[in-house]
ZAMARGU-4260 file (C-alpha; in steps of 0.2 Angstrom, whole numbers, plus 5000, padded with zeros to 4 digits):
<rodrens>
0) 4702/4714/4658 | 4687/4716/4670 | 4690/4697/4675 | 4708/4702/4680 | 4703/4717/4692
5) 4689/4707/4701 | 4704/4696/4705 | 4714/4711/4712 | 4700/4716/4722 | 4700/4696/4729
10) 4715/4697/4732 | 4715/4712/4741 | 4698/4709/4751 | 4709/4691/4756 | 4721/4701/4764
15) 4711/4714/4774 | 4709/4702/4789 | 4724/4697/4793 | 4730/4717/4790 | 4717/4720/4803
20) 4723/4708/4815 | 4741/4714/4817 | 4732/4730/4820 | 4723/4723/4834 | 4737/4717/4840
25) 4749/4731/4841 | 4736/4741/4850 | 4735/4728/4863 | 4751/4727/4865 | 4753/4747/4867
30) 4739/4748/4879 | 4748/4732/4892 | 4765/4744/4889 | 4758/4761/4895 | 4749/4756/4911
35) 4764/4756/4921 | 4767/4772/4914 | 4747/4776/4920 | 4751/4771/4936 | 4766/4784/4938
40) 4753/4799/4932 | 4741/4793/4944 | 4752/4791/4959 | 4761/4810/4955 | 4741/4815/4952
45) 4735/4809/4969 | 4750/4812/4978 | 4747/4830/4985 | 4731/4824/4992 | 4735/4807/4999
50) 4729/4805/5017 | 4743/4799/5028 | 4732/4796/5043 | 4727/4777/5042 | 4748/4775/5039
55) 4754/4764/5055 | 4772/4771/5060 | 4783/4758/5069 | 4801/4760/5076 | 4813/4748/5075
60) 4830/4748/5084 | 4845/4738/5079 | 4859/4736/5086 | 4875/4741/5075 | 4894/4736/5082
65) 4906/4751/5079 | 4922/4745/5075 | 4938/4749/5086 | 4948/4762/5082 | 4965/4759/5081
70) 4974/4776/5087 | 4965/4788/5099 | 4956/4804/5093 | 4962/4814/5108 | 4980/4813/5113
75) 4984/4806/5128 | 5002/4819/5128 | 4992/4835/5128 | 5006/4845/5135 | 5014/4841/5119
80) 5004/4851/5109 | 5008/4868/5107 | 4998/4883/5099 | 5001/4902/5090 | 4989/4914/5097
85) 4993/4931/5086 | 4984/4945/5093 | 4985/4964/5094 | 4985/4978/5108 | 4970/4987/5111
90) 4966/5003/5120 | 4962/4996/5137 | 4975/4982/5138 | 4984/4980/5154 | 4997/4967/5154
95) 4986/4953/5164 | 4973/4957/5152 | 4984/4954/5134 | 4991/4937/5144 | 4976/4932/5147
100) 4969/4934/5131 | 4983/4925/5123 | 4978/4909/5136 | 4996/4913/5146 | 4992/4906/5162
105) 5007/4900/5169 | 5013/4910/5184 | 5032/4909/5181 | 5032/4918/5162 | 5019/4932/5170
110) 5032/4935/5183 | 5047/4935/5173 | 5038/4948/5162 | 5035/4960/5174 | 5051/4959/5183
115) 5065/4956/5171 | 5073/4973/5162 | 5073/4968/5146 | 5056/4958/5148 | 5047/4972/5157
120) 5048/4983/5141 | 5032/4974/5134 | 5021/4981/5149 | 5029/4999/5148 | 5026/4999/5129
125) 5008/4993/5126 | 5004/5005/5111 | 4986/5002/5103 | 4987/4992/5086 | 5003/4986/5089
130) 5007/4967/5083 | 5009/4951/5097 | 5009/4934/5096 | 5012/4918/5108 | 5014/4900/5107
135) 5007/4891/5124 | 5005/4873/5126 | 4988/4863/5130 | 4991/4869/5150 | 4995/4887/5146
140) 5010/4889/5149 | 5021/4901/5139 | 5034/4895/5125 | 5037/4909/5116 | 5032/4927/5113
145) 5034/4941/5100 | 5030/4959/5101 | 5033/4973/5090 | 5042/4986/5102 | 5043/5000/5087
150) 5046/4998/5068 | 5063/4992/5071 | 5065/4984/5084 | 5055/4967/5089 | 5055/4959/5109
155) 5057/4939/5109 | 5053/4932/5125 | 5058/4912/5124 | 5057/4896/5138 | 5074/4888/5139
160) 5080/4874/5147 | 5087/4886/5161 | 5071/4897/5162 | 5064/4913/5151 | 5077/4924/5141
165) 5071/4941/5134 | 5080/4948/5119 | 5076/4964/5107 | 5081/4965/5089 | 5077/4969/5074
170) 5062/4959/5065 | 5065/4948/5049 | 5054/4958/5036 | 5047/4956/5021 | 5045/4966/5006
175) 5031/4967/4995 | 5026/4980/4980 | 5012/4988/4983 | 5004/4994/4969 | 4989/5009/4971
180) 4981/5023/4961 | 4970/5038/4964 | 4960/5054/4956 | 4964/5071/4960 | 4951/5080/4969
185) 4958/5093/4979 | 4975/5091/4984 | 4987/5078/4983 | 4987/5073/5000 | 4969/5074/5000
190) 4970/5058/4987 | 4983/5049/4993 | 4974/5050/5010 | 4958/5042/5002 | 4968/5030/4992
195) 4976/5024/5008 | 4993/5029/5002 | 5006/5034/5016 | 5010/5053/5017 | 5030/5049/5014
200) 5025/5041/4998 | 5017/5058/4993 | 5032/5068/4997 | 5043/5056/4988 | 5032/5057/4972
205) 5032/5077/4974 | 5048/5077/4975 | 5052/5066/4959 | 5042/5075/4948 | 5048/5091/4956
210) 5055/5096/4941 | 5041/5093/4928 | 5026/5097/4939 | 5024/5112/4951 | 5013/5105/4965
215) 5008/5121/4973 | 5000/5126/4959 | 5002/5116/4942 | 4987/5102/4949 | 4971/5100/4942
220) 4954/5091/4947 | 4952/5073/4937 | 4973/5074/4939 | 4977/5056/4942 | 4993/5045/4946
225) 4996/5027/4949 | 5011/5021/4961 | 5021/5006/4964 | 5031/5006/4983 | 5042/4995/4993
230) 5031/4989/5009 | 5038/4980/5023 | 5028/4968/5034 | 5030/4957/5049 | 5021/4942/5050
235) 5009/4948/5038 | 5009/4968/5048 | 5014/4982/5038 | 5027/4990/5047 | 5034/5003/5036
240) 5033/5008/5019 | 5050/5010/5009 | 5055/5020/4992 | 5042/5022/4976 | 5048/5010/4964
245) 5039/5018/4949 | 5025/5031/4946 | 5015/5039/4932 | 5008/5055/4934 | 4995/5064/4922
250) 4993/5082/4927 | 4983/5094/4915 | 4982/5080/4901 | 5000/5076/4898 | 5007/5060/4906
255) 5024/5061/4916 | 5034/5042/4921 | 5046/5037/4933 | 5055/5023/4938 | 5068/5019/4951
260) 5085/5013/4947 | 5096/5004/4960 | 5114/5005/4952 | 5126/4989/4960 | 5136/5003/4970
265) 5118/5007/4980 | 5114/5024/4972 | 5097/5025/4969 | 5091/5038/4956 | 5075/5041/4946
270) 5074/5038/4926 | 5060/5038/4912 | 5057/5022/4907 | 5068/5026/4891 | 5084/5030/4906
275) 5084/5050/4903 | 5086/5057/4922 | 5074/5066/4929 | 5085/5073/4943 | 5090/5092/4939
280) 5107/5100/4944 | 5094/5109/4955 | 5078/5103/4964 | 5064/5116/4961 | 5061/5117/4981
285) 5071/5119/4996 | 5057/5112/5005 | 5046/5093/5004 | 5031/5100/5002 | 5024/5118/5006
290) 5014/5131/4998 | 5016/5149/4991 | 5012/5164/5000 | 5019/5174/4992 | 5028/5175/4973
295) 5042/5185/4966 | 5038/5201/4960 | 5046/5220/4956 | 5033/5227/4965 | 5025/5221/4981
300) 5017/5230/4995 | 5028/5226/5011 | 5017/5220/5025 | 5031/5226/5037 | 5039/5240/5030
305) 5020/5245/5025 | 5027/5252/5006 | 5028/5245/4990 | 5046/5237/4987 | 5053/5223/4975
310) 5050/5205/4981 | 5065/5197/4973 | 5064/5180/4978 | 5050/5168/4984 | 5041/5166/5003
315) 5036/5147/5005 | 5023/5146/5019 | 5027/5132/5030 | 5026/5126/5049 | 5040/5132/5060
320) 5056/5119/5059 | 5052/5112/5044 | 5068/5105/5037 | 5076/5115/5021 | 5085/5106/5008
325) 5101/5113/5000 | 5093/5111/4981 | 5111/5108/4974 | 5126/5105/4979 | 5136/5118/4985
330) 5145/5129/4998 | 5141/5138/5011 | 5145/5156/5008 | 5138/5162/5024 | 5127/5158/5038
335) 5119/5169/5052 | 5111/5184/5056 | 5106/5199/5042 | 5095/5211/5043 | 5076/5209/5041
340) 5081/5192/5034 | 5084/5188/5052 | 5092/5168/5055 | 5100/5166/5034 | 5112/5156/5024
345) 5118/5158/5009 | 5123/5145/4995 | 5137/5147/4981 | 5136/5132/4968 | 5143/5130/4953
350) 5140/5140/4934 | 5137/5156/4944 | 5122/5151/4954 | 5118/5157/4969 | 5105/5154/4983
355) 5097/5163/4999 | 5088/5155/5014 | 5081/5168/5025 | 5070/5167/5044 | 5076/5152/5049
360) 5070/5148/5066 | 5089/5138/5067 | 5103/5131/5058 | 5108/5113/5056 | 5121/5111/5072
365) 5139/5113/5065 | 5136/5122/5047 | 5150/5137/5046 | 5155/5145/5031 | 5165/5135/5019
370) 5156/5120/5023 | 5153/5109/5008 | 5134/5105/5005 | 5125/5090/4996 | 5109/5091/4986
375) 5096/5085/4999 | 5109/5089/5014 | 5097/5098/5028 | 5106/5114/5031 | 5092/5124/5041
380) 5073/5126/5048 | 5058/5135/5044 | 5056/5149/5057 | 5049/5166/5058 | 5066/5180/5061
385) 5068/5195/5055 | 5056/5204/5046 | 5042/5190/5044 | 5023/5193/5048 | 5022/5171/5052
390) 5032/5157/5046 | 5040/5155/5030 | 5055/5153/5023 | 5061/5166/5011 | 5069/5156/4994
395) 5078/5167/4983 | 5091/5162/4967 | 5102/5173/4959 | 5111/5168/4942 | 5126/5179/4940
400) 5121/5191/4953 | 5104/5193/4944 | 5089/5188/4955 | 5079/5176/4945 | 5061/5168/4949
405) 5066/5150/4957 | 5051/5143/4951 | 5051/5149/4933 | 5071/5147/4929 | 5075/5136/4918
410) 5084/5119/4930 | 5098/5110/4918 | 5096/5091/4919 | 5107/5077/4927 | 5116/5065/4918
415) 5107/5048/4909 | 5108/5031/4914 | 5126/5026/4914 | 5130/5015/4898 | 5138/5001/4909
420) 5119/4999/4919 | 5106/5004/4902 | 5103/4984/4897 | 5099/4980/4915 | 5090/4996/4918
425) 5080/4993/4901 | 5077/4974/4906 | 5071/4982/4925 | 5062/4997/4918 | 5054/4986/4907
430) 5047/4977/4920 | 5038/4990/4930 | 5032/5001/4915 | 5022/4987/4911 | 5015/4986/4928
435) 5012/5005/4927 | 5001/5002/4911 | 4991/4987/4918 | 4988/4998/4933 | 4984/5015/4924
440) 4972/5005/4912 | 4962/4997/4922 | 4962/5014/4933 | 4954/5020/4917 | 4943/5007/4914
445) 4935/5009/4932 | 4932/5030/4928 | 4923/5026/4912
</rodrens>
């Protein structure tokens, strides 16, 4: 036994060399491997502090051959190049000053523009803001032009083979949805105007939720709406704004939807999204948009007659000539002068219903008694006549010969959705309420 380990220990002690000469080796071998890698240390090391001083800088120049281009970069042809300049007018434009600033150097189109009659409208008509735009050549002289004479109508000046021509038409438009919303503050025009939403979009929206909402005195502050409209553009200018294609309205929590509804004959009417009208056999106002100065009461003290007496009717304060809406069709059962109702008309519909107008300023030319009257026909203006302290017009309705508060009464609704048009109008309805509800949410989102 003790022989057998002192041959172990032999064996082991043999190979001890050669185990420490592979270790030598293999540290050798690392320390040739790292000293490039020690030279990259040192160089990054030094390098902030190196002293460029002793460096010699030489310049060298070579010659390098470009090679030939096969096609010019510059047209030889510049008069064949021709160029849209789109531009609007400003305050101080003079017609020399516009030309020039559209590059319209060419003495013949300056001269047609100032003395042909159709031409010549463009210097009589500069209105601040208005759309132009002109193609010239490289030598400025004039192609074509285009002007926006008024929303309608657009002037087209054009070089011919036989000179200028000068024609006005109506411009090619395009129609895009506009989609806005807004937050109640104080007024709806108030929000509207801060949400950059035209006033005639306003009206219409009063006027389609006439019959649910009263906007003289139901709205509320944090009251808020989202719209979709019609907008038409020329050339990428908004010209005019069209019908509201479909709204939602939330006035003092509770949430009131429109939509608009084309039918193939071209009467437009407005729905819920479910195809219930929300048109009533009679509007709640005879006027767009107004404001109550005084409500209907038994007892009220006259401010002309200076004594209590019944007010039996309603007093709209509104500008003089404000147009008056017939709220339902009718006839017309009389129109002139009465009494301390001064300019009045009176309205017989149908189911026993009856209305008064009274201090018109003037009539609509040619209505007579017997005439037949649409809902929304204009049968009269806001004025002050008779017995009237200022401007308003005196509303009344009378059901059976029994005055009722026109704001109060009950208004019987319109008929629904013909069944021939419900699947398109579901299909079409469908379409903007969902738009509405993208809109309204992210409205919502933004508040919180």
């Amino acid at each position: 036994m003790q022989q057998t380990e002192q041959s172990n220990k032999t064996i082991i002690l043999a190979q001890n060399p050669a185990l420490k000469e592979r270790k030598l080796r293999l540290r050798w071998l690392l320390a040739i491997s790292s000293l490039p890698l020690f030279g990259i240390i040192t160089a990054f090391g030094i390098a902030p502090q190196t002293s460029t001083q002793d460096i010699a800088i030489s310049t060298i120049v070579e010659e390098i051959e470009l090679p030939e281009l096969s096609t010019p970069l510059v047209s030889e042809n510049l008069e064949n190049q021709n160029y849209w300049q789109a531009d609007q007018v400003r305050r101080d434009d003079t017609l020399a000053s516009l030309m020039s600033r559209l590059n319209v150097q060419n003495a013949e189109a300056l001269d047609f523009l100032r003395r042909n009659p159709e031409a010549s409208a463009l210097a009589s008509q500069l209105r601040p803001g208005r759309a132009i735009q002109a193609q010239v050549n490289a030598n400025g002289e004039l192609l074509k032009l285009q002007y926006q004479l008024s929303p309608s109508a657009t002037l087209t000046i054009e070089r011919t083979d036989s000179g200028y021509q000068a024609k006005t038409g109506e411009p090619v438009l395009e129609t895009h949805s506009v989609l806005k919303t807004a937050e109640i503050r104080s007024s709806l025009f108030a929000a509207t105007d801060a949400a950059d939403i035209p006033d005639s979009i306003a009206i219409q929206m009063a006027e389609i939720f006439s019959s649910d909402i009263d906007f003289h005195s139901d709205l509320r502050k944090g009251d808020r709406f989202v719209v979709i409209y019609e907008a038409r553009y020329d050339n990428g200018n908004l010209v005019n704004t069209g019908q509201v294609l479909a709204a939602e309205f939330t006035n003092q929590g509770k949430t009131y939807k429109a939509v608009m509804y084309r039918s193939p004959e071209g009467k437009v009417a407005y729905y819920t999204p479910e195809g219930k009208s929300l048109h009533k056999s009679f509007l709640r106002s005879p006027l767009e948009f107004t404001r109550i100065s005084s409500g209907f009461t038994m007892g009220r003290f006259h401010p002309v007659l200076q004594k209590m007496r019944a007010h039996k009717g309603v007093d709209l304060a509104a500008p003089t000539g404000t147009r008056i809406k017939a709220p339902a069709d009718g006839v017309v059962s009389f129109v002139g002068v009465k009494g301390g109702y001064g300019n009045v008309i009176y309205l017989q519909h149908a189911s026993g219903v009856s209305t008064v107008y009274g201090h018109l300023s003037r009539f609509t030319p040619g209505l007579r008694s017997g005439m037949k009257v649409s809902q929304g026909d204009i049968i009269g203006f806001v004025g002050m006549t008779g017995m009237a302290t200022g401007p308003h017009l005196h509303y009344e309705f009378l059901l059976n010969g029994v005055h009722r508060d026109p704001l109060k009464v009950a208004l019987p609704a319109a008929l629904p959705i013909a069944p021939q048009y419900k699947a398109d109008f579901l299909a079409h309805s469908s379409n903007l309420s969902a738009q509405l509800r993208l809109l309204s949410a992210s409205a919502v989102a933004s508040l919180d």
